[in-house]
C-alpha positions in Angstrom: 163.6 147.3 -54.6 165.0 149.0 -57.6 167.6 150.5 -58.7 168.7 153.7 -59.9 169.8 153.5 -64.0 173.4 154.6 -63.7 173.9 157.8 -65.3 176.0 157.6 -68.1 179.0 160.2 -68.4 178.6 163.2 -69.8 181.7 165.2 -72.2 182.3 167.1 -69.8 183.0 164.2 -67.5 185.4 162.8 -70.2 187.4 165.8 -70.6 187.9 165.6 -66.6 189.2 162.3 -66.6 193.0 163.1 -66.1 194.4 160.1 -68.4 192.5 161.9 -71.5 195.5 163.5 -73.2 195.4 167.3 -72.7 198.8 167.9 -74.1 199.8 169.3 -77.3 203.0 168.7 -80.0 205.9 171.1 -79.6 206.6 171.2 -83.3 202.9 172.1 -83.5 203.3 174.5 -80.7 206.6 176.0 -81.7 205.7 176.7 -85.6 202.5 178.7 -84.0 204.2 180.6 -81.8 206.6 181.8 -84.3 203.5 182.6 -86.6 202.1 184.8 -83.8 205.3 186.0 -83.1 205.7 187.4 -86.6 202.3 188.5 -86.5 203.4 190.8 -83.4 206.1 192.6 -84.9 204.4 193.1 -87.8 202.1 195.3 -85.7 204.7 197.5 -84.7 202.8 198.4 -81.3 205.8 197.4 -79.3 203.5 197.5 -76.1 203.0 194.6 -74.3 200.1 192.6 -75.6 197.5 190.2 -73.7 197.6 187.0 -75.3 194.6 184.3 -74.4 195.5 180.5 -74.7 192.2 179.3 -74.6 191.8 175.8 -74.3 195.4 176.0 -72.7 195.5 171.9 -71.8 198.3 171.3 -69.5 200.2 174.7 -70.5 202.7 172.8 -72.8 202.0 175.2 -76.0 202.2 178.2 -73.8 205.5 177.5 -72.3 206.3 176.2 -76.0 205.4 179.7 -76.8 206.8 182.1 -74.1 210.2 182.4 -74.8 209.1 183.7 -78.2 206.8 186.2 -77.0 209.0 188.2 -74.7 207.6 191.2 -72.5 203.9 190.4 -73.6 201.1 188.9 -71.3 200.2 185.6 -71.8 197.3 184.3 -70.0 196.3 180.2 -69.6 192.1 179.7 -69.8 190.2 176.8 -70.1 187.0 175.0 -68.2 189.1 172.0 -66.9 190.0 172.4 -63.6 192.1 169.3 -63.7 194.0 170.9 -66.8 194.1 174.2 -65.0 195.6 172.1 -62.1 198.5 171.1 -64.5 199.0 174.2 -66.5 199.7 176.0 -63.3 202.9 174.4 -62.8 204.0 176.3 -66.7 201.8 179.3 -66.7 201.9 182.5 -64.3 198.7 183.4 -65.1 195.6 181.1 -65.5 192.0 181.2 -65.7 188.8 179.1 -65.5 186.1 179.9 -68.2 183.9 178.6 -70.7 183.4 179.5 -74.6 179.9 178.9 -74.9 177.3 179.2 -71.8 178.2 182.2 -69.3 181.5 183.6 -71.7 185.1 183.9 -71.0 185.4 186.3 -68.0 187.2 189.0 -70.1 185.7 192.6 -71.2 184.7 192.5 -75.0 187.9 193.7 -76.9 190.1 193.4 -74.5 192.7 190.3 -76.0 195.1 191.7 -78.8 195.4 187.6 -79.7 194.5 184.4 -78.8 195.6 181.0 -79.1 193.0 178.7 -80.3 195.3 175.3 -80.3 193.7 171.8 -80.7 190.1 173.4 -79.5 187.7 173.5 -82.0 187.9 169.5 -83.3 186.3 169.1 -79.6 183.3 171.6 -79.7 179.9 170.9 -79.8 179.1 174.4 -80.9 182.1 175.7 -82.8 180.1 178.6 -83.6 179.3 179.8 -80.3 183.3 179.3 -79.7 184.3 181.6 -82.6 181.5 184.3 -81.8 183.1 184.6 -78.2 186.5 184.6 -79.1 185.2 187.3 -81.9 184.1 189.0 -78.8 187.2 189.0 -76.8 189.6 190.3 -79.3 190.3 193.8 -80.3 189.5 195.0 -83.8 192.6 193.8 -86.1 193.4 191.5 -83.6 195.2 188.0 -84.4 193.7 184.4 -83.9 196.0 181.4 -84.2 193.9 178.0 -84.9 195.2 175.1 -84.7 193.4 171.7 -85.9 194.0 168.1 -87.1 193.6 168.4 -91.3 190.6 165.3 -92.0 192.2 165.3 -95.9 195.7 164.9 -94.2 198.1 162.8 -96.8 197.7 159.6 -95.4 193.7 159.7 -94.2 193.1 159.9 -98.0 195.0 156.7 -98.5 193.2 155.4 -95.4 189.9 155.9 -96.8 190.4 154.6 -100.0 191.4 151.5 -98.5 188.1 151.9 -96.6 189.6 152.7 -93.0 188.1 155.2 -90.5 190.7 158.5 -90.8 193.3 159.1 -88.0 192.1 162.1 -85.6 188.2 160.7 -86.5 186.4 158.9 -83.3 183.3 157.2 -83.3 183.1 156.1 -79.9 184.2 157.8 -76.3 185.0 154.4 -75.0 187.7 152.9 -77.2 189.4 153.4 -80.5 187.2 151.4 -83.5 188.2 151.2 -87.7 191.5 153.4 -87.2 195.0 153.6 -86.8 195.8 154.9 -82.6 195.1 153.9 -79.5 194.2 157.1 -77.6 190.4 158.2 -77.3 190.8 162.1 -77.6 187.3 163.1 -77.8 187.1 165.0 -81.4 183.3 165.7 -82.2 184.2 168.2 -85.8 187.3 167.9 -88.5 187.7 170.2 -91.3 189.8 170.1 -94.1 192.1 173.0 -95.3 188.9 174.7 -97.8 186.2 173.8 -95.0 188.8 175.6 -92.4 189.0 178.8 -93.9 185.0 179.3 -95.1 184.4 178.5 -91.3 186.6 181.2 -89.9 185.6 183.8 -92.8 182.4 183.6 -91.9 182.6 184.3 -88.1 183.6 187.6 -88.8 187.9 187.3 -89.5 190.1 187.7 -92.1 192.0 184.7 -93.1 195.5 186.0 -93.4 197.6 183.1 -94.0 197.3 178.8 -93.8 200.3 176.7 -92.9 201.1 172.9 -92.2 202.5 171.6 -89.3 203.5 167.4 -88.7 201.9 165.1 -86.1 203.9 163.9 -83.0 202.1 160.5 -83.7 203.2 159.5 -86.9 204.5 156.6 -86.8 208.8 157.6 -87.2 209.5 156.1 -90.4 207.3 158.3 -91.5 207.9 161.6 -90.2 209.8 162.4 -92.8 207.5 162.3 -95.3 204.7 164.2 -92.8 207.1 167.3 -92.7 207.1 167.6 -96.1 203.9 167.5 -96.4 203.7 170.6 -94.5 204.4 172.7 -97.6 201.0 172.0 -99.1 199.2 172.6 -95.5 196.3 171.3 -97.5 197.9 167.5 -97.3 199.3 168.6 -93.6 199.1 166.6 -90.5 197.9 169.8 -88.8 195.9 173.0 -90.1 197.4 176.0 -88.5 195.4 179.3 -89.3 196.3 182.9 -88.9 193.1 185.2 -88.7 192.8 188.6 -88.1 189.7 190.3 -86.2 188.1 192.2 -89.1 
């Protein structure tokens, strides 16, 4: 008698699994929320707004985020149900749904902003993603991105030396050619230049680019990371303010 082939594990199985890291860095986290938070009163609507977290992980960049966005409606999405299941324990208000396939189960136009945090690196169709978030929002409303930068300062000096980048995976299974240990599942990296044509040309408005430092740098050089945040294109992390044109 034979056997079955076993069926080997699909993304979405890996993104499931609950030791795959779903959080996401509070200096990341906090320097966003401050961007959106600006971005807010610069609207001058002083109504509360709905805010999306999509992709919202364990909730950690949401409650990073709350406490600067007083009064408005923040709202936790994403497909995991095992990071739903953790986010709940942060978040008031959370929702299962899916970028791509059957849509986000919100009207079109309906978001004034949406928090797009350590997504889009994990996307098999980043286009589809921005199209619905395109959707969701209101016209002139705000999108804060959020990605590892592939031409951060030290994965230059990494390739040059002919090592695979940091944030770069070849494999689902185990960590091969770089620095880390953690398997995080990132299928797409952009650099500061490719960031920005990528957004423009869903249909936003790049308003601003900033750098924001990597929790997992080693500590002796963290130092060194944060100042590299004032050329976001040498950053650690890309973060991206885009307006709904």
């Amino acid at each position: 008698m034979t056997t079955a082939p076993v069926k080997p594990p699909e993304l979405r199985d890996f993104y499931e699994d609950p030791s795959v890291p779903v959080a996401s860095g509070a200096a990341r986290s906090l320097r966003q929320a401050r961007m959106l938070a600006a971005a807010l009163d610069t609207d001058g609507a002083g109504a509360p707004q709905v805010i999306l977290d999509i992709g919202c992980g364990d909730g950690s960049a949401a409650a990073t985020a709350r406490p600067l966005l007083p009064g408005h409606h923040l709202i936790g999405v994403d497909w995991s149900q095992d990071a739903l299941t953790r986010a709940r324990g942060r978040l008031t208000h959370t929702v299962r749904g899916e970028l791509t396939g059957g849509g986000l189960p919100f009207r079109s136009a309906s978001a004034d902003a949406v928090l797009f945090s350590e997504v889009v690196e994990h996307l098999v169709d980043p286009d589809a993603a921005l199209d619905e978030i395109h959707r969701v929002l209101r016209p002139g409303g705000h999108l804060m991105l959020s990605t590892p930068n592939l031409a951060a300062w030290y994965n230059r000096g990494l390739l040059l030396a002919g090592v695979q980048p940091v944030f770069s995976e070849v494999s689902l299974r185990a960590v091969h050619g770089r620095p880390g240990k953690e398997v995080v599942g990132h299928l797409r990296l952009y650099t500061a230049r490719a960031l920005r044509e990528f957004v423009a040309a869903s249909g936003f408005e790049v308003v601003r680019l900033a750098g924001a430092p990597f929790h997992g740098v080693p500590r002796p050089l963290r130092p060194l990371d944060r100042l590299a945040c004032a050329r976001p294109s040498l950053a650690s992390i890309l973060l991206l303010h885009a307006r709904r044109t």
